[in-house]
N, C-alpha and C positions, 0 to 999 in steps of 0.2 A: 547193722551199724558198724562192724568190724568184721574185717579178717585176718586171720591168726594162719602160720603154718609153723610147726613145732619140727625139728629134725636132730639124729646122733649122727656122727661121722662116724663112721664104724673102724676107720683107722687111729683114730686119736680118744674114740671113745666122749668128747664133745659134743655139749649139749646147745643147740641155738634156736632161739623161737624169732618169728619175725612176724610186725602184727601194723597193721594200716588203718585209718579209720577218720569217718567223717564228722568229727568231734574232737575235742583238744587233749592232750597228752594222755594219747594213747600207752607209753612208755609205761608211765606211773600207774596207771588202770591194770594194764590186762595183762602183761608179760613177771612171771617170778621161778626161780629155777636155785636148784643147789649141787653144786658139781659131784658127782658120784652119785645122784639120790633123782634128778629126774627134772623137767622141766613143765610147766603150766602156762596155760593163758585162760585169764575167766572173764567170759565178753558176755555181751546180751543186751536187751534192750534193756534193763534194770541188772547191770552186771554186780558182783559180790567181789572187792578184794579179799575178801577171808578166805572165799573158795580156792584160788589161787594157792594162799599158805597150806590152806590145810591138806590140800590133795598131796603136796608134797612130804606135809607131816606123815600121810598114813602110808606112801610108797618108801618113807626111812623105817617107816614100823614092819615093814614087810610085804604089804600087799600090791597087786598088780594094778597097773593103771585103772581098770575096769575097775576092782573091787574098790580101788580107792578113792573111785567118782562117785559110787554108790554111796559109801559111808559117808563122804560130803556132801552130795545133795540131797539125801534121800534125805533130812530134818526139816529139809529149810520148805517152807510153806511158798515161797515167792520163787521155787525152783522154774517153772513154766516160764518164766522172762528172764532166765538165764543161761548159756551155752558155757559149756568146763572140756577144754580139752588138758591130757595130760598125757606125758611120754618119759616113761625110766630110761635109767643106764642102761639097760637091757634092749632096747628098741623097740621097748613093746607100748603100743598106745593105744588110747579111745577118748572117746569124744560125746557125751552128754548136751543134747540141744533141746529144750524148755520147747513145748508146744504151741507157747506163746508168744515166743518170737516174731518179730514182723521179718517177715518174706520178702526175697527170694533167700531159704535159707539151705545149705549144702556142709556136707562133712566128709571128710573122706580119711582111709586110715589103713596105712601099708609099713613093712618091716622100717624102723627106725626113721618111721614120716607117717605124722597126724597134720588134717588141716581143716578149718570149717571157717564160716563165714553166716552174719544174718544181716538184715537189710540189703542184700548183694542185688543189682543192677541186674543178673542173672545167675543161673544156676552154674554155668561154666566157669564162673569164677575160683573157685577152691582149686578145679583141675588144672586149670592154669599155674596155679599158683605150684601144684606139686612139679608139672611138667617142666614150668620154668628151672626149678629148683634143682629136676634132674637132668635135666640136659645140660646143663651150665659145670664149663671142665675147671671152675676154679676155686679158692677155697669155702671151707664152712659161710665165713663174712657174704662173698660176693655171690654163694649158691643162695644163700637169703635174701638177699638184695635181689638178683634175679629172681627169687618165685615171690616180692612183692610189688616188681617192674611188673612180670607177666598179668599178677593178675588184677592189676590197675588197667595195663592195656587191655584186657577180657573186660571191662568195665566196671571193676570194683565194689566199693561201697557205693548205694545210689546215688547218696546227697552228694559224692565227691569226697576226695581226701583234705582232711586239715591236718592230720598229725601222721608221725611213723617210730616204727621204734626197733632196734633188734639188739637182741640179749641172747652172751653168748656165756658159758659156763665150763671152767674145765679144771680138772684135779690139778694140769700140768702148766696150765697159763692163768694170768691175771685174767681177771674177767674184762668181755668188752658190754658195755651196756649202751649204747648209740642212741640217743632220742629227740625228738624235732618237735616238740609239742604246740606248734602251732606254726602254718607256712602254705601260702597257695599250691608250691609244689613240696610237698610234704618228703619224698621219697627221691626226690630231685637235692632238697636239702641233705635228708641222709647218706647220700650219694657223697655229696659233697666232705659232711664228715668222714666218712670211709677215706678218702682220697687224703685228707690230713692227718690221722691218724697211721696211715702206711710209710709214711714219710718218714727218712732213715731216723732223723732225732729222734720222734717219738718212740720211732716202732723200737729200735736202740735202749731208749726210759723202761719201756714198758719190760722187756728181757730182764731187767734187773729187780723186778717187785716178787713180793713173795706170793707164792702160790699154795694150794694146799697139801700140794706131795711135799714143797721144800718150802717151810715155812721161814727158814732165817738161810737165807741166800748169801753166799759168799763174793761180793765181786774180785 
């Protein structure tokens, strides 16, 4: 029903998840991340927003991504119709997929890049989505955008996209949280926010908010 690709830039230490899917506000569903502590997406055909919080709660308590899918899924009885990916500061990630999921479902999980997907159109979907991500020479925003281009073009979510979202997280910038919760061209729309949002006024506003290295900013 979604695909999610989770990534750190390993030069700014920024966290950004980028997540598609053929159902409505994908944004508010499946994407939750806290700068310095790690990023989530909890999708599935019966997804859990709490999995989301919590994986991140036990990766601030210390544990690794692995261990801290473990201690969030392992209670939940309806775990089998839900997929948990998760990825620290550290670039380390993994990814939990419910056996219950409806198919075609795919995961994949490399230094500072996790990605999975269910309901997918095909299995080449996720791959796509990573190779997009790294072949693409531009920033964290548009290496996202590119691996949710690529893997819409590999054919995506089955039903088609309705919604898209990317959530980006960083000690040293305002956060960007971009969401299109409903739109025939779901990721055509987000595109379109990227493109406003770059634009000198904004991009200019945005320089001057507080962050979490420098909480009271001086202009």
């Amino acid at each position: 029903m979604t695909f999610s690709l989770l990534a750190r830039d390993p030069k700014s230490g920024a966290l950004g998840g980028a997540s598609a899917t053929g159902n409505l506000c994908v944004g508010a569903w499946v994407l939750r991340a806290t700068a310095g502590v790690g990023i989530s997406a909890s999708q599935g055909h019966f997804p859990s927003t709490l999995w989301g919080t919590q994986v991140l709660d036990e990766m601030q308590r210390g544990l690794d991504p692995k261990s801290a899918i473990e201690r969030t899924t392992g209670p939940d009885g309806g775990r089998g119709s839900r997929q948990l990916l998760a990825l620290d500061a550290f670039g380390r990630g993994a990814v939990f997929t419910g056996a219950q999921n409806v198919t075609e479902l795919s995961e994949v999980v490399l230094p500072d890049l996790c990605a999975a997907g269910n309901m997918l159109s095909n299995v080449d979907v996720v791959d796509a989505s990573i190779e997009g991500y790294v072949n693409c020479e531009g920033s964290l925003l548009h290496k996202l955008k590119r691996g949710l281009e690529a893997a819409a073009q590999a054919g995506g979510d089955a039903r088609g996209l309705m919604s898209a979202a990317i959530l980006i997280v960083s000690e040293d910038q305002p956060p960007v949280d971009l969401r299109v919760d409903y739109s025939e061209d779901a990721i055509g729309a987000l595109s379109d926010l990227i493109v406003r949002i770059e634009e000198p006024d904004y991009a200019n506003w945005l320089r001057n908010l507080p962050t979490k290295s420098k909480p009271y900013p001086s202009r």
